[in-house]
N, C-alpha and C positions, 0 to 999 in steps of 0.2 A: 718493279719486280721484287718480291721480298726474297732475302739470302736464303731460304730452303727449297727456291725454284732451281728447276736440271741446269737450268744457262751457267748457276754460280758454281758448279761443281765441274770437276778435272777430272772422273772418274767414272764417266759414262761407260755404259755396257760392253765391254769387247765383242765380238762376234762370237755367238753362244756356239759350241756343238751340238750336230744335231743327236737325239735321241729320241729314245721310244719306249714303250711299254708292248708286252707280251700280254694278248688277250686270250686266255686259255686255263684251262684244269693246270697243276701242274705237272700230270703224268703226261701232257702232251706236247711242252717244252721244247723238247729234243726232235718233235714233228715238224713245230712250227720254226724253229730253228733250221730245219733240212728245207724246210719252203722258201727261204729266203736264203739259204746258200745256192738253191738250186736258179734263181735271178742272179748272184753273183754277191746277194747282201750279206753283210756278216757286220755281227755288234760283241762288244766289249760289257761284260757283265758289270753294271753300276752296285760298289759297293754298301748301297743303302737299301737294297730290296732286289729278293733276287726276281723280280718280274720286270725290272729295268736295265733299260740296255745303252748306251753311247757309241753308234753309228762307226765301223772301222773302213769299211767297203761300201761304195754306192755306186757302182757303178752305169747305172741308169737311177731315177728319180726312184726315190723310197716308195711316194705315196703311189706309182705307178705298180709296184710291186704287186705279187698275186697274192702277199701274203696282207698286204692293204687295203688291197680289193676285196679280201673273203673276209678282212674283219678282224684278221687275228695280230695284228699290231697295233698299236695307236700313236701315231707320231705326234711329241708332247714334249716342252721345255722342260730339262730334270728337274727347276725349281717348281715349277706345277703340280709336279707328281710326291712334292712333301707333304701338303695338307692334308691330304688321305691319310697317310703313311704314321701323321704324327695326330692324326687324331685318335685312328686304332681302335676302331668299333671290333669287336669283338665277330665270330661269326654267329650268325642267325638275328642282329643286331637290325632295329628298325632304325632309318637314319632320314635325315632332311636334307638336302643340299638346295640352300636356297635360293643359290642365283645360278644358275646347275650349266646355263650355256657356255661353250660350246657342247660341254660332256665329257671331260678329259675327268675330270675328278668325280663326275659321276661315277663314271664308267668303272675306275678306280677302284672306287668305293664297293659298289657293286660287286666287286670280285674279290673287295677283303672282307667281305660279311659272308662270301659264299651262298649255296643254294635257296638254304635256309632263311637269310638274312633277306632283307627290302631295304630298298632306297627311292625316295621319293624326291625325283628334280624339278624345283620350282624354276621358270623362267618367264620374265614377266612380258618381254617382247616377242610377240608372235613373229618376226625372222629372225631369231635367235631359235625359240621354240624350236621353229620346224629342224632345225643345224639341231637340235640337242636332239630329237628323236630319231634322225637321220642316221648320230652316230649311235648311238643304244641297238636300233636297230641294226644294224649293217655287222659290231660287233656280238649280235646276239645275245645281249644282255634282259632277259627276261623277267629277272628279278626288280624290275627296277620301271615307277611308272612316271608321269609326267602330269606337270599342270601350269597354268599360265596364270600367276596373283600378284598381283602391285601391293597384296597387304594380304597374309596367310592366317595374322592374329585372329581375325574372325570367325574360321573356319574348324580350328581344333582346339578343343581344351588345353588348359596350362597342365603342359607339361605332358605332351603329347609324344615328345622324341627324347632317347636316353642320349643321341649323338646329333649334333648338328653340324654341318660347313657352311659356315659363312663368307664367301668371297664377293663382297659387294661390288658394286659400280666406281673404278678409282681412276684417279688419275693417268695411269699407268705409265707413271717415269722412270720404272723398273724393264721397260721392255722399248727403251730409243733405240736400242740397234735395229730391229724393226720395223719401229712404230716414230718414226723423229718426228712426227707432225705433235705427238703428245705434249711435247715440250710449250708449243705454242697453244696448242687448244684448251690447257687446262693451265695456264700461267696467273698469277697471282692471285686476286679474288676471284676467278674465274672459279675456282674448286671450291667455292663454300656451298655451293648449290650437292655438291657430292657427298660431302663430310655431314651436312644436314640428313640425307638418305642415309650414310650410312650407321647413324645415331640411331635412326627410325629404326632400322632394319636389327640393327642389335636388342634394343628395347622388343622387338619382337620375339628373336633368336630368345633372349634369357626366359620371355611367359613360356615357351613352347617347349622347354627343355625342364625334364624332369629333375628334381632334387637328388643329385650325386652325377647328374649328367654332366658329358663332357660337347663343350662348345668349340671349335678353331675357327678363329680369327684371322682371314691372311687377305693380303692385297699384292698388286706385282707395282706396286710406285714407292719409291722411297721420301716420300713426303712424309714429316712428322705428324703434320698437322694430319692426316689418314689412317699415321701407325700408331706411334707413342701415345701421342695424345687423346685418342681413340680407346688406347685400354687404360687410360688414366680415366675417363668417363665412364667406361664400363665398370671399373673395380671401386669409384666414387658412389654409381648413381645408381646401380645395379646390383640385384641377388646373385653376383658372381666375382669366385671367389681367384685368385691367378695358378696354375697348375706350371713350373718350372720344364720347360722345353730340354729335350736331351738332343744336343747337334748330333745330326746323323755324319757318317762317315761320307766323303770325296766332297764334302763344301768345304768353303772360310764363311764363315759371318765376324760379322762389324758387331760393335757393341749398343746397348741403345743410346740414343739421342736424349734421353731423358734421365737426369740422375734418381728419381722418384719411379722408373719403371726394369726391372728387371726378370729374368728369364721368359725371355721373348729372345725369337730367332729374326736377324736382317742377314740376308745371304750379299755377301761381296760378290756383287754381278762379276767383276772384270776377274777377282782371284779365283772363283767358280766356273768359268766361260760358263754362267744360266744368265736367266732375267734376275732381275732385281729385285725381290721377294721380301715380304714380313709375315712375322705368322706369331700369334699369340693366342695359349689356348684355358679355357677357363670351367671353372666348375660351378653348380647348381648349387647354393646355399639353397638351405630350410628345411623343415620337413616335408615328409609324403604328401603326397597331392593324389586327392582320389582322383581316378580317370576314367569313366565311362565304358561300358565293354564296347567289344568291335561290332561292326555294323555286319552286313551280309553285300557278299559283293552282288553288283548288276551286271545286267546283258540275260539272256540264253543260254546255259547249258549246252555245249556241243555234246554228243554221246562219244563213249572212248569209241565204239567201234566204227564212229566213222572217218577219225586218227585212225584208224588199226588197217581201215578198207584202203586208208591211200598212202599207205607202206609208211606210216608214220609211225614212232615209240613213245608213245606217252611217257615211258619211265624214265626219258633222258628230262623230262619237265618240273623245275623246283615244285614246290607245295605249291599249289593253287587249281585252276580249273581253266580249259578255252571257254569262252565268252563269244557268241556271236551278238552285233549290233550290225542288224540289218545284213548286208550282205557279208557285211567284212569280221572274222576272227580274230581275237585280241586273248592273249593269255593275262589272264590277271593272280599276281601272286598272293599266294593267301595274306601276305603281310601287308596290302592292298585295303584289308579290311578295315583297317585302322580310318582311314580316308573318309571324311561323313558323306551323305549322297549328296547335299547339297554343293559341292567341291566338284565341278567339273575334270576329269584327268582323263589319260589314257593309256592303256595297258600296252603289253607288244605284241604286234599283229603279228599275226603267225601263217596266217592264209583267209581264204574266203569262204563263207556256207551256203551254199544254194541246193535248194530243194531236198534237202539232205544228206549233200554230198560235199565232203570237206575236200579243197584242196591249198595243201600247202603252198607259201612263197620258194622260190628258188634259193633264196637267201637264208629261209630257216631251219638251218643246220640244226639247232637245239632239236626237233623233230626226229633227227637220224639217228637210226640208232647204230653199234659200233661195227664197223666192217666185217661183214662174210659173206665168203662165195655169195653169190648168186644175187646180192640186194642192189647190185652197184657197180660202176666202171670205178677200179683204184687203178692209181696211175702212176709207175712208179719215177718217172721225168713229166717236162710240161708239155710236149710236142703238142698232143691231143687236147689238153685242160686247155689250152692256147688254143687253137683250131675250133673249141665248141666257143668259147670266148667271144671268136672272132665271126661267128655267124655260120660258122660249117657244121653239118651232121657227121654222124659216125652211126655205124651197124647195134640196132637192138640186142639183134638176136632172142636167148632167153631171156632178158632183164624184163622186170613187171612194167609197169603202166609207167611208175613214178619212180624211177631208181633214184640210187644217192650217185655223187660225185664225191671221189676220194681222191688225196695224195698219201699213198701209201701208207694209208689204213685212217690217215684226219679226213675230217668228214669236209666238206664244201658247200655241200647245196645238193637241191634236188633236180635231177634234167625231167626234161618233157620226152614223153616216147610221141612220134607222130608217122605212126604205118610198121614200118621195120625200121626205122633211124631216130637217133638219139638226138635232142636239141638241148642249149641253154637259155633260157627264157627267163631275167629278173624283170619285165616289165609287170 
């Protein structure tokens, strides 16, 4: 076992606190906030981004919470939620996240580019895949599409994305509080098979990133030979240049392991309670690269009015168009276009079209538009949001065909009307 395997080291992960991300505008904040006091949860505002939280109250299981259930949290190790953070795409910003599963930094990202901005999540394992469109979906991240490529080089011109995340495939001896089998499965030469990939995968990252673009580099193992040595090859063998890391505020990080590599971040797992994180972020030497205009997106045109027929609001929808393929509804952002057709991906479904007639998922709240009278049950406790939850009806009355489901005045989803009583239906 060589000296920079976990075994030789005293300093393994303490047991991390739990945290989370706030998946929301942020005029709705203080909504989503009341949604999870109203379970009994309450978080501590994380000094590095005010959309992070560290966990004060739990009194029943977080991810059980309603406010988990509808999407509007994302439970995520704080060390996770840096790479976004410190790569800092701009808004309306087209981005790549290359190895994009679970979707925690997808997702992230997603919401630091805003409505405007796309994010495109490669993930090369189809059950991973489906986990990364799962959360996308379920948070209601529509800006943002997905594809499954063991190799992206072929698909887009150089220098295709102004912003990339790269969090390749690693050993991940950065997360043994969890994960202790890591120690053994990925022990001495065992990781060269990974460090190979993740050469590949950089060598990609730098074609695909335009000239002044920004690249992050981050893994959850604190192995050299993954980190240091890693952007010692990149800043050797590669058109990228090193971009100095600013420590955000409530970490420690360690220094590097390498006298030949500096400003790069390693988060002190144990003085942090996070995972054990590297992250090193780089720029696009050369000049302009011409880039091909954008293609025209596929599927079918849905008509707005038949969103409009099934109490749906188009204008809560970033730039782009719904898309029917076949029976099923996919919104595709316009930033989508960039994507060539021969790139199989997929948009976020939003509902189904048959015969003309659009109906929304239960789940796609981006569709709703913002609470008044008459469109919707708002609800200002959970008695009843619980009750339809749980399989029971409640009285229509006047509500339309497709009403919304609110907590006091944030949107949830759309119930089913069937006779005079109201249903929850996400199947």
């Amino acid at each position: 076992m060589s000296q920079s395997d976990p075994a030789h080291r005293d300093d393994a992960p303490a047991r991390a606190g739990r945290s989370f991300r706030l998946v929301c505008p942020a005029q709705d904040i203080p909504l989503v906030e009341a949604l999870l006091a109203a379970t009994g949860h309450h978080g501590q505002p994380e000094p590095f981004s005010p959309w992070c939280r560290r966990l004060a109250d739990e009194p029943m299981p977080l991810g059980s919470s309603l406010a988990a259930r509808f999407g509007y949290i994302h439970i995520q190790d704080r060390s996770s939620m840096l790479p976004p953070l410190l790569l800092d795409p701009p808004a309306g910003a087209r981005v790549l996240d290359m190895c994009a599963a679970p979707g925690g930094k997808t997702g992230f990202l997603a919401q630091l580019v805003g409505p405007t901005g796309f994010v495109l999540g490669n993930e090369p394992s189809p059950d991973r895949l489906a986990t990364l469109r799962q959360t996308l979906s379920r948070e209601n991240l529509a800006n943002t599409a997905t594809c499954a490529q063991t190799d992206l080089s072929s698909y887009f011109p150089e220098g295709a994305f102004t912003h990339i995340l790269l969090d390749p495939p690693c050993s991940g001896w950065g997360t043994l509080d969890k994960n202790p089998q890591a120690a053994r499965i990925w022990s001495g030469d065992k990781v060269a098979p990974l460090i190979a990939l993740q050469r590949k995968l950089l060598e990609t990252a730098a074609r695909l990133l335009a000239p002044g673009g920004r690249l992050l580099y981050s893994t959850c193992t604190t192995n050299v030979a993954e980190n240091e040595d890693q952007t010692r090859f990149a800043l050797d063998h590669l058109a990228l240049a090193p971009l100095p890391l600013t420590p955000p505020e409530g970490f420690v990080f360690e220094a590097p392991r390498r006298d030949d590599v500096s400003g790069v971040l390693r988060v002190d797992s144990r003085a942090s309670a996070a995972q054990g994180f590297y992250m090193a972020l780089y720029e696009k030497t050369g000049g302009a690269v011409a880039v091909g205009a954008d293609g025209e997106l596929p599927g079918t045109p849905v008509p707005e009015k038949a969103l409009v027929a099934a109490g749906c609001d188009p204008a809560g929808l970033p730039p782009g168009t719904v898309m029917a393929f076949g029976d099923k509804a996919f919104f595709l952002h316009a930033g989508a276009a960039v994507i060539p057709d021969r790139l199989r991906y997929q948009g976020y479904q939003v509902g189904t079209y048959r015969s003309g007639v659009f109906r929304p998922l239960a789940r796609a709240r981006v569709l709703l538009s913002r609470w008044v009278f008459g469109v919707g049950l708002n609800e200002d406790a959970l008695c009843r949001i619980e009750a339809l939850l749980a399989g029971q009806s409640l009285p229509a009355g006047e509500l339309p065909v497709r009403p919304g489901l609110f907590f006091r005045g944030l949107p949830l989803g759309f119930l089913a009307r069937k006779g005079a009583r109201l249903l929850w239906s996400d199947r």
